[in-house]
Structures are given as structure tokens and as C-alpha cells.
N, C-alpha and C positions, 0 to 999 in steps of 0.2 A: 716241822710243825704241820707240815700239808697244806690245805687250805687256810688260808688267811679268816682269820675269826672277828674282821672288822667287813667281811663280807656284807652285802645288805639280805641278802638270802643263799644261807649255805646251802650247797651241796653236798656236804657230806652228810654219810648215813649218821641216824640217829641213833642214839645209845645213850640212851637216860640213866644217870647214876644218882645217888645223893653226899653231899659232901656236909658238914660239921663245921659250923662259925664257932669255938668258943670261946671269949670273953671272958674277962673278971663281972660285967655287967651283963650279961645275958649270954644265953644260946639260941642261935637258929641253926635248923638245918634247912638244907637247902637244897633244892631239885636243880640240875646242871643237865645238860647235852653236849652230842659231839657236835663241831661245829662254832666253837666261841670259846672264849679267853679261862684258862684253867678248869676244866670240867672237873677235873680227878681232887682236886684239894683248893682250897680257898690259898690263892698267891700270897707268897710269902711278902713280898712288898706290901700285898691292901691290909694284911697282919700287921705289919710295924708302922702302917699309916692307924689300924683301927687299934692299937695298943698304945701309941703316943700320943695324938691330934688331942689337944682340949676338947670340949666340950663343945656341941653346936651351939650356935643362938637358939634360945628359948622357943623363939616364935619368926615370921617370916615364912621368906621363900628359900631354900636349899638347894642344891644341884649335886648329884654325882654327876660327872660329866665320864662319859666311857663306862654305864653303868652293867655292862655286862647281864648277870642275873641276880647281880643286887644284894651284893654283901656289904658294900659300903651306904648304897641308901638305907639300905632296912639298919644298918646299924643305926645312923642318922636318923632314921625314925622313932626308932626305937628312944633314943638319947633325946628328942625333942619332938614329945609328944602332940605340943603344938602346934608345930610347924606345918608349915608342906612342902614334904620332899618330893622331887624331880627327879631320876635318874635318864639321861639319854643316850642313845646306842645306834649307830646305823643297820645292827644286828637285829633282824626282825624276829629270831626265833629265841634270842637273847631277851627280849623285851616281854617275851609272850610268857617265859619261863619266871622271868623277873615279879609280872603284876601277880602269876601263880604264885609265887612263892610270899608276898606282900599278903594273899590272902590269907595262908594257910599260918602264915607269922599272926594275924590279924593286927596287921597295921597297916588302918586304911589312907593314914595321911602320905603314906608314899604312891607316888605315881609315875608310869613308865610311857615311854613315848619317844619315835624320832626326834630328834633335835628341831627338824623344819616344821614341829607341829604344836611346839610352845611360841606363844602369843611375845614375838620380838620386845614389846617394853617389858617384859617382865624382867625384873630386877632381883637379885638375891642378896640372902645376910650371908652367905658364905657358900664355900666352894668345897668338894675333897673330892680327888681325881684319882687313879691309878692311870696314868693316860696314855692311852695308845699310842705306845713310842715306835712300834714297829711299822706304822703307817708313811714314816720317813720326817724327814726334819722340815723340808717347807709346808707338808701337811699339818704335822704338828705344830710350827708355828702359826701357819693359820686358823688353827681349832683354836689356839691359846687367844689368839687376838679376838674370835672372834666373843667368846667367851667371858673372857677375865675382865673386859671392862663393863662388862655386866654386873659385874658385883656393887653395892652401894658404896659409896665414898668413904674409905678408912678400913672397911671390912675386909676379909682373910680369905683367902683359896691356900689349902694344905696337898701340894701334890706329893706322892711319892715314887724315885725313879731311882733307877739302879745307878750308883758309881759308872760303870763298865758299858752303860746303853746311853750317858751323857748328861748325869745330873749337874756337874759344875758347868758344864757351859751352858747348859740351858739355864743354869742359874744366873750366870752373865748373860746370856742374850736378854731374859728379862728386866735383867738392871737396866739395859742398853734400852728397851721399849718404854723407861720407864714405871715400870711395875716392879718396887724394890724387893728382892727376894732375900731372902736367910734360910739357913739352912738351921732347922729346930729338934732335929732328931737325927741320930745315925746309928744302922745296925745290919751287920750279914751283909755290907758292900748297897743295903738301900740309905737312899739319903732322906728326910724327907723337908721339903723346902714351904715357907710360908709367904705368900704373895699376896703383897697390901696393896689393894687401891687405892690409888690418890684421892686425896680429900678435896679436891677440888677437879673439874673439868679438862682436861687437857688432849692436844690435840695427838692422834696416835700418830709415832712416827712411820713409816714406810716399813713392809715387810726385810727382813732381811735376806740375805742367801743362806748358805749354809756355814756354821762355827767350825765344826770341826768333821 
């Protein structure tokens, strides 16, 4: 893979290509670089997440979390024109490419940005992730914590994760944090799982170690 594309500033050389979102509901294309998650082709996982996930909430606050250059927000934007979407990224040239490519889609309700530079109350009506699993499991589970109980009470985060990189037991680890998970889609060895906040307040329990 080379360099790790959760980087906050690659070093690898640049090499601008353009890749093809297409949809039953829209096309974007989309400007990518070396340096970050899938350059060559829109991942097949954010594919069978943006082919099965229902519908976003109408209106509210949205999040891609791990937004790369924004093939899952811009979908999300696209689908709820109201809205305002968030995509965050610790990838700075990911982000850069992300708001380019938001313009040239003209959809200006999506918006890209570090994670440490959205205003902590802010709350969403829902979630869709490809989420950087290669960053390791107690990273990941502390992206998950810090994130998902952000969502409003009863609302849905849709991630999609491979069989083979640990989708069941991530599915149980989040049963175990209480954030009940199901699994709402399967295809190609991706799983994709739907994570409901509690309707009510609850206290998070302790991070875990590692499942598997």
C-alpha cells in the first residue's frame, strides 16, 4: 500500500487521476490523488454501502466520517439536498480534493474539514462511514466512541467493513458498548452494518482491548 493514506500530510508524490461514481441516482466524477484511500477507482465497499444504505435524513447535520475525497458525502449531499453534510479526514490533501470536487459537483451543502475543527456539540441525524480499519482496532475503536454517540437519540450510522478485516466482531464489540448493531446488507465479503443510538443518555462503558 506504501504510505498509509490516514496520513495527516502525505508524502507521496502526487498523481492526479479522475475516477466515476455511478449510481442508479446520479453521476459524479471525481478528482482523486496519490497519497489517500482508493485513488484508482471509487472502493468497492463505499459502492455496496452507496447502493444499499436508505435514504439520508431529509434535513439536519450528516457526517461521512473517514471522508476521504468524498464519494460518500457528495452522495449524501446529493440525496439530501437540505442537509448539511460533513465529511472528516485527518488527510489534509484528501480534504483539499474533497471541497474541489463538492464544487465542481455544485453541492455546496457538503463541507470538508479535520475532525478537531467541527464545533464538539454538534449533533447529527445520521452517519455513513467506510471507516479506516487499517489504522488498527483500539484506533478504531476510539474513532467509533468518539463519534457515534454523537448521533441524536434513535438515529442510524451505516458503516461498511469487510468480512476478512473484522466486520462480525466489530459488530459485537459495538453490541458490547452498547450501540446495538445489525447487519442490513451483504455482498462481495463487504458486510454492511447499521448502528442505532440509544434513545436515551447512557453512560459509555470503558474502551475495550482488542476482539480478535
Amino acid at each position: 500500500m506504501g504510505e498509509h493514506y490516514f496520513a495527516e500530510r502525505p508524502g507521496t508524490a502526487s498523481r492526479r487521476r479522475t475516477v466515476d461514481l455511478v449510481l442508479p441516482d446520479l453521476h459524479l466524477r471525481l478528482d482523486t490523488d496519490g497519497g489517500m484511500f482508493s485513488p484508482d477507482r471509487v472502493d468497492p465497499g463505499t459502492r455496496v454501502l452507496l447502493e444499499t444504505v436508505p435514504p439520508p435524513p431529509p434535513d439536519g447535520d450528516l457526517l461521512d466520517l473517514g471522508c476521504g475525497y468524498g464519494p460518500i458525502a457528495l452522495t449524501m449531499a446529493a440525496r439530501a439536498p437540505a442537509a448539511r453534510v460533513w465529511g472528516v479526514d485527518v488527510n489534509r490533501r484528501a480534504l483539499a480534493l474533497a471541497e474541489a470536487n463538492a464544487a465542481s459537483a455544485a453541492l455546496p451543502n457538503a463541507r470538508f474539514a479535520p475532525a478537531d475543527d467541527l464545533d464538539p456539540a454538534l449533533r447529527f441525524t445520521a452517519i455513513w462511514s467506510n471507516p479506516p480499519i487499517r489504522i488498527g482496532k483500539t484506533a478504531l475503536h476510539e474513532l467509533l466512541l468518539t463519534w457515534l454517540p454523537r448521533l441524536h437519540p434513535g438515529a442510524h450510522a451505516h458503516l461498511v467493513v469487510q468480512k476478512h478485516l473484522g466486520s462480525d466482531s466489530l459488530q459485537r464489540w459495538l453490541d458490547g458498548q452498547g450501540m446495538p448493531a445489525e447487519r442490513v446488507a451483504s455482498r462481495s465479503s463487504y458486510r454492511v452494518l447499521r448502528v442505532t443510538a440509544p434513545t436515551a443518555p447512557t453512560d459509555t462503558p470503558p474502551l475495550e482491548g482488542p476482539t480478535r
